[in-house]
N, C-alpha and C positions, 0 to 999 in steps of 0.2 A: 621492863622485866622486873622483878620481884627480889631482893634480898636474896632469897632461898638461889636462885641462879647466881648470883655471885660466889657463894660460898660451894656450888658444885662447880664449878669453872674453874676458880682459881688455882694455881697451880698443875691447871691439865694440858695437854698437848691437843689439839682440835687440828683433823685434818679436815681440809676445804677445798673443794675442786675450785680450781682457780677459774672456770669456765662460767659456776654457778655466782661465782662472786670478781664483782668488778671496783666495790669501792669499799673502804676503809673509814671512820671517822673518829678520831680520837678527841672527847672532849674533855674540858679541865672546868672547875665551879670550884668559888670558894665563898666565904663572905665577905661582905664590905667590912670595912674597919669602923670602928666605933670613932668615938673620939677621943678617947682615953688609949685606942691602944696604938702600938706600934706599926707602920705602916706595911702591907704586908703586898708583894709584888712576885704572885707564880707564872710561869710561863710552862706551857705545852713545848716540848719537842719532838721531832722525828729526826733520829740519827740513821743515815744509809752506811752499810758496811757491805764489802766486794767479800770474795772468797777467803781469803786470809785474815779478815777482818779487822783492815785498816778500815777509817772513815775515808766515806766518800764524800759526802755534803752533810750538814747538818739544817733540816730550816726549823725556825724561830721567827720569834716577832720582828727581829730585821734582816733576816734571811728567810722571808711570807714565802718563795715558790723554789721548785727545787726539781732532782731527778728527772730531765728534760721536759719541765713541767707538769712530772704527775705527782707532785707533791704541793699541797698548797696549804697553808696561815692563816685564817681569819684576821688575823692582828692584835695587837697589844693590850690588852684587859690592865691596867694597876690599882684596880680598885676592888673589882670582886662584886659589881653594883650587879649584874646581869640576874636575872631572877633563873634562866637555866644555864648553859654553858658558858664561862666567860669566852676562852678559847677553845677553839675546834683546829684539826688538822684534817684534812683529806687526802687523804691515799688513793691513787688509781692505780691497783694492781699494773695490769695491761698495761701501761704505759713505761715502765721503772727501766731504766737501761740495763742491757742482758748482763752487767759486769754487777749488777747488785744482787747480792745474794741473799741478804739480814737486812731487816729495819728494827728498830725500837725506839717505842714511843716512852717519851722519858721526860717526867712532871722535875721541875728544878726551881726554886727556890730564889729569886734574882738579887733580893734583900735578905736572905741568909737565914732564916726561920727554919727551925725542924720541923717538915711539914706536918708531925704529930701536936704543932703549938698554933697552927693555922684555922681557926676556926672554920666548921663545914667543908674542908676541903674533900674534894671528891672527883674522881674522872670516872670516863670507862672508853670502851674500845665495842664499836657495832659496826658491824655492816651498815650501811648509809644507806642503800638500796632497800630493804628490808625492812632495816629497824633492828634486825636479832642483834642483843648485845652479846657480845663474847664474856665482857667482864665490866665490874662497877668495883671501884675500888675507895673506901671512905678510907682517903688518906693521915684523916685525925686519930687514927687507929696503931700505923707503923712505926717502924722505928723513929728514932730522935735525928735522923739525916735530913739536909735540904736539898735533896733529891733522891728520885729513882727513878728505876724501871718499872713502868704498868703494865710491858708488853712487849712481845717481840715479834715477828713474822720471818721463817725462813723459809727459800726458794725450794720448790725440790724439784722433780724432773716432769712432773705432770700437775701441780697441784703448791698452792701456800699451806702452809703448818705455823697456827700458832701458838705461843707458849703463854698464858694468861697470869702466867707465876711472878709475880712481883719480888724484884730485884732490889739492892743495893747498886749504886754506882761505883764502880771502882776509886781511889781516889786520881788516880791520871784522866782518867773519862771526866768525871765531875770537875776538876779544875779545869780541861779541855773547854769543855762545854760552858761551864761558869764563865768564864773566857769569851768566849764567841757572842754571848749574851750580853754582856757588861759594855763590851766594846762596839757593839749593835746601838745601845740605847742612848 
């Protein structure tokens, strides 16, 4: 999809009949590092949240499959070499246990860069089936944080709802999460 679709998407609420849509795919690109510069290590996540909006599971590069396997990892990118997606996530709606109500797809920083100082950083969030992107986010754009949110998906009673509106991480999430990943690798 085209530039001009990221900038009508973002920040909208998209509802999706869950019936029409079976898979999720969140991918992460950024550049390699030169050799002069600082070594730069982002990782894609999916955070599961229940109804009250505790975490359920989080997967990452060492937590690859997750939500009784409809969550999965491609795996570990620290370089940024890949010419399209380093990391990818896949979501299978249909599959998510009935106690998950929220996901969010949350790009984080694993060597501590604001990822507005990452060169070429960039995700989006598409239907896998399809191809339709919901969002493209050039992450060398946002805030000075080494992390956020790209994305959320919440449950409703017939159908997923996403919110394409990129986030701040909290600081208890983001140390959370920085946490989980650190102690992964």
């Amino acid at each position: 999809m085209s530039s001009q679709r990221q900038i009508e998407t973002r920040g909208s609420m998209l509802g999706i009949a869950n019936a029409g849509l079976k898979e999720i795919v969140m991918g992460l690109h950024w550049d390699p590092q030169t050799e002069r510069s600082t070594p730069v290590d982002l990782d894609a996540l999916c955070v599961l949240f229940d109804g009250r909006g505790h975490v359920l599971e989080v997967v990452h590069p060492g937590h690859p499959r997750g939500g009784d396997d409809s969550m999965a990892h491609t795996g570990d990118s620290r370089t940024g070499a890949s010419t399209w997606d380093d990391e990818q996530i896949f979501v299978f709606l249909d599959g998510l246990p009935m106690a998950a109500a929220k996901l969010a797809f949350v790009v984080l920083s694993a060597t501590g860069q604001p990822l507005d100082q990452v060169p070429g950083a960039s995700c989006h969030v598409s239907d896998h089936g399809s191809g339709e992107e919901y969002s493209r986010v050039n992450l060398t754009t946002l805030f000075g944080d080494p992390g956020c949110i790209v994305a959320t998906l919440t449950r409703g009673a017939t159908h997923w709802s996403i919110d394409t509106n990129v986030r701040r991480l909290d600081d208890i999430l983001s140390a959370d999460l920085l946490e989980r990943v650190r102690l992964a690798k």
